[in-house]
C-alpha positions in Angstrom: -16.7 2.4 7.6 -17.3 -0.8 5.6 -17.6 1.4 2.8 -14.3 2.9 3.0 -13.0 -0.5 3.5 -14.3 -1.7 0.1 -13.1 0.9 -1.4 -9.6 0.8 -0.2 -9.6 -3.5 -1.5 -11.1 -2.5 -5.1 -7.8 0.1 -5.5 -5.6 -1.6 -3.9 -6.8 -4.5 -6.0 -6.6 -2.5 -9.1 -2.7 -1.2 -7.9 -1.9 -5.1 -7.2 -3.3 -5.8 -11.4 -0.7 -2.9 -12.6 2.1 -4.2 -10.6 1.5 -7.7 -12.4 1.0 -6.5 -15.9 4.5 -6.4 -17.2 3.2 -4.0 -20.1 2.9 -1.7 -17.2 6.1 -0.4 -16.9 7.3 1.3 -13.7 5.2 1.9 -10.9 5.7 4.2 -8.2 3.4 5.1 -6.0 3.6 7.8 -3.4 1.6 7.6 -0.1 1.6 11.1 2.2 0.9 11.6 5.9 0.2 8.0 6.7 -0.1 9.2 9.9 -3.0 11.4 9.2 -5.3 8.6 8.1 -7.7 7.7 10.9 -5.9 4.3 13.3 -8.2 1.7 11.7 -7.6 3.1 8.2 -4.6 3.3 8.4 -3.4 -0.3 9.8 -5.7 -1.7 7.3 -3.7 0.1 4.1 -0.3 -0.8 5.8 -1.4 -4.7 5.8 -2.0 -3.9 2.2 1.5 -2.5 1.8 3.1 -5.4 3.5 1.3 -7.8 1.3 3.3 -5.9 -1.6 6.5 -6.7 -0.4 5.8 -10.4 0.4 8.6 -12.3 -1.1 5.8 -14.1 -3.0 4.3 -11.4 -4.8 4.9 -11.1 -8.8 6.3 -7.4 -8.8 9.2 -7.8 -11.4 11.2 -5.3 -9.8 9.1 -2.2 -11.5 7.7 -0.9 -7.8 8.9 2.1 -5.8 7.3 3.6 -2.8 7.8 6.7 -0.9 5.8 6.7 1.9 6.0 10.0 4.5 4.8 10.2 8.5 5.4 11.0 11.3 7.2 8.6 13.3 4.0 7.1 14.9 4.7 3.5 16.8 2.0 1.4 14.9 3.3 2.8 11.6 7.2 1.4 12.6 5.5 -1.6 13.8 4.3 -2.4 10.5 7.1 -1.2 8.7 
């Protein structure tokens, strides 16, 4: 599992590096079936998605997200 974790922070890391480049351009990024992901996964990637839409993080305005699920209660928790 701590594998997976790692994993997740080094792309999410490299997502959070295109976001702040303003060479970059815009970004959308498309997440499907949240709601498949396994629980732990899953609230661990929607922290990550929070954290985007901090009001403190440099985006410029160049960010869309479509995220699709089911309408699971942690998901519209975090959202």
């Amino acid at each position: 599992m701590k594998d997976l974790f790692t994993n997740v922070e080094a792309l999410w890391g490299i997502l959070l590096k295109i976001l702040r480049d303003p060479l970059s351009g815009q970004v959308f990024l498309l997440i499907d079936a949240l709601d498949e992901c396994e629980r732990c996964s899953r609230k661990h990637l929607l922290r990550c998605i929070a954290e985007v839409f901090e009001p403190e993080t440099d985006r410029g305005g160049r960010f869309k997200l479509l995220l699709t699920c089911r309408p699971e209660d942690d998901i519209q928790y975090h959202l």
